[in-house]
N, C-alpha and C positions, 0 to 999 in steps of 0.2 A: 408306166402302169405295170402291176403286177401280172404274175403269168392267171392266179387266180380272177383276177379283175376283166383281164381279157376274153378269161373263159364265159366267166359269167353277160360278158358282153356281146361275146357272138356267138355263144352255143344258146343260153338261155333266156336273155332279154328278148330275141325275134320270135319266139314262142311264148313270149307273156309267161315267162318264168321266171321266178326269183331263184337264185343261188342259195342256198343257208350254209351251205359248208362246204369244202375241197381239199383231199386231204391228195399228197403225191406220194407217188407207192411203186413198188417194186416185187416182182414175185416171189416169194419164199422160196428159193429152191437150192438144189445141190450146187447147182451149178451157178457159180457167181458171176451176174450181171453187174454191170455199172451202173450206178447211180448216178443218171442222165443230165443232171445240173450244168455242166458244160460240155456236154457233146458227150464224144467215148466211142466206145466198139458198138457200143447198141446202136439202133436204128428209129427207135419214139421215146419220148413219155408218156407215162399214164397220170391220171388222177380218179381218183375214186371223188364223184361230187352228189349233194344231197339237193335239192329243189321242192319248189312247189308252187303250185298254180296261183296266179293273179284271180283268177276270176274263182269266183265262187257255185257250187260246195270244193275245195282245195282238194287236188291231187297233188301227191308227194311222189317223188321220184330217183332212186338213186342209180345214177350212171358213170360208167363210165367213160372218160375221154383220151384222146392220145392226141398229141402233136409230135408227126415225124419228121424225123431228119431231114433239113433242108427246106421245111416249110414253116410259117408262120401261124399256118391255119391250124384251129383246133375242130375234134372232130368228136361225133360220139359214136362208140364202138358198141358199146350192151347197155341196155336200158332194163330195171324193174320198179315193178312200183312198190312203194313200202309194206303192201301188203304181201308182198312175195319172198318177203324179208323173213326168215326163219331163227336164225339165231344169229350174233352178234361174240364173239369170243376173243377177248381180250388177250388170253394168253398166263397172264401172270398177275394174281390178285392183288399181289405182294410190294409189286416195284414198278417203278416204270418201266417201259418197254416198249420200242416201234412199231413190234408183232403184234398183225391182229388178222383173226379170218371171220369173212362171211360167208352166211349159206344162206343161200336161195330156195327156193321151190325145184329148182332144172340146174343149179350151180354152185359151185364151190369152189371159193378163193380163198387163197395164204397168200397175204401182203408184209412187206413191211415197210412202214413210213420211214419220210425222211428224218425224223426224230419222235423222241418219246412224246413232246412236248404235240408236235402236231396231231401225233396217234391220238393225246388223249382228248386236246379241243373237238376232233372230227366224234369221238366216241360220246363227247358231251352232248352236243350238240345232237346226232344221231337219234340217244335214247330220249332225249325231249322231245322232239319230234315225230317219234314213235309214240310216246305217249296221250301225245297231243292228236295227231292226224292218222292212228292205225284204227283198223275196225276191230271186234272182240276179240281175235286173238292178236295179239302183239306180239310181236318178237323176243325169242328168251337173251339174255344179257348172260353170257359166263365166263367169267375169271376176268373179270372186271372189276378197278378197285372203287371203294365204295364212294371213294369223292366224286368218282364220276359219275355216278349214278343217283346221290344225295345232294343233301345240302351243300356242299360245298364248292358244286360246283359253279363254272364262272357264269352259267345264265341266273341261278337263285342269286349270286353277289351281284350279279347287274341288276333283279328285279330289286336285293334292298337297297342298293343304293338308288335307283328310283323311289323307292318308298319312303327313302330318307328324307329324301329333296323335295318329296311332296309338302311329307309332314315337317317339316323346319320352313318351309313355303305356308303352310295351312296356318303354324305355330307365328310366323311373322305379320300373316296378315289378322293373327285375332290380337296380336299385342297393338298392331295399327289400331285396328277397332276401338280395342278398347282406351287408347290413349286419346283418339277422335272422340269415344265416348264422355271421357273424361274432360275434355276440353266441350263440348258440348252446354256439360251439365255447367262447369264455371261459366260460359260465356250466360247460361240460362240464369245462373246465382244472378250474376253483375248484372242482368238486364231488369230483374224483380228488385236486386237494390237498389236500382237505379230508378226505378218505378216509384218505389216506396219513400226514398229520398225526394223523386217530385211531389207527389201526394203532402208529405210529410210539409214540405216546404209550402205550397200552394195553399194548407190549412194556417201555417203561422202569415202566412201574409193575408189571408183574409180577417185573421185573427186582429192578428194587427190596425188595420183598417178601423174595424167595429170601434 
């Protein structure tokens, strides 16, 4: 099982929370940390993770976790809720990049992920959820590239390809229909011919008779 998997199984399934994202991260600084994948000088991991409540009206929540050295257990260190969320700063409009910082209402973090590629899923994921579960104000997006923020990103490609699947589904069962339809109306022909063939017949044999 993933280290994500895990997380979301003991820090947020026993709170009736859903995981939507977890990105692992390391502090932006002068001073060069290791990047904790297999042990090292450091002493935890972090993950920056995104959530939200089962139960209804939804609370979102983005926290952080650490699993330290020597232990198994994952733990959550700082919690805020979406709405405490200020800005969201990509770094660099331009390119990919691991660098990203958040601000808070009371805080202020420079991370960088373990790859460009995580930065931007946790970033996709992020602003949809922002957009979906914040109150009027929402958090500003800056130096963020516009895939991640638009169309292109990977939840609009997962809605169409839902969308697809509906409609090629919608599209299969009206061609059903209408070939049932069509089989219908012949079996209706064949049963009036068949009608009219008796009649027809029934008239030359009384015919006959006379």
């Amino acid at each position: 099982m993933s280290a994500k998997s895990v997380i979301n199984k003991e820090v947020f399934i026993p709170h009736d929370e859903k995981m939507l994202a977890a990105v692992q991260v390391k502090r932006r600084t002068k001073k060069k940390i290791p990047f904790l994948a297999t042990g090292g000088q450091g002493d935890y991991m972090t993950f920056i993770c995104v959530s939200v409540t089962n139960k209804k009206p939804s609370h979102v929540s983005i926290t952080k976790v650490k699993q330290f050295q020597g232990s198994s257990a994952f733990v959550k260190r700082s919690q805020w809720t979406i709405d405490q969320l200020r800005q969201v700063n990509g770094i660099d409009p331009n390119k990919d990049c691991p660098e990203f910082d958040l601000m808070f209402d009371n805080a202020f973090d420079q991370w960088v992920a373990g790859s460009s590629g995580e930065k931007c899923t946790f970033i996709q994921i992020l602003h949809h959820t922002c957009q979906r579960y914040s109150s009027a104000r929402k958090p500003e997006f800056v130096n963020c590239q516009s895939k991640l923020l638009g169309g292109n990103s990977i939840l609009h490609s997962a809605a169409d390809s839902v969308t697809s699947a509906v409609q090629k589904a919608s599209q299969a069962l009206n061609e059903r229909g209408e070939r049932l339809g069509r089989a219908e109306e012949r079996t209706a022909d064949m049963m009036n011919s068949a009608e009219q063939f008796a009649v027809t017949a029934h008239k030359l044999a009384m015919k006959h008779k006379c």
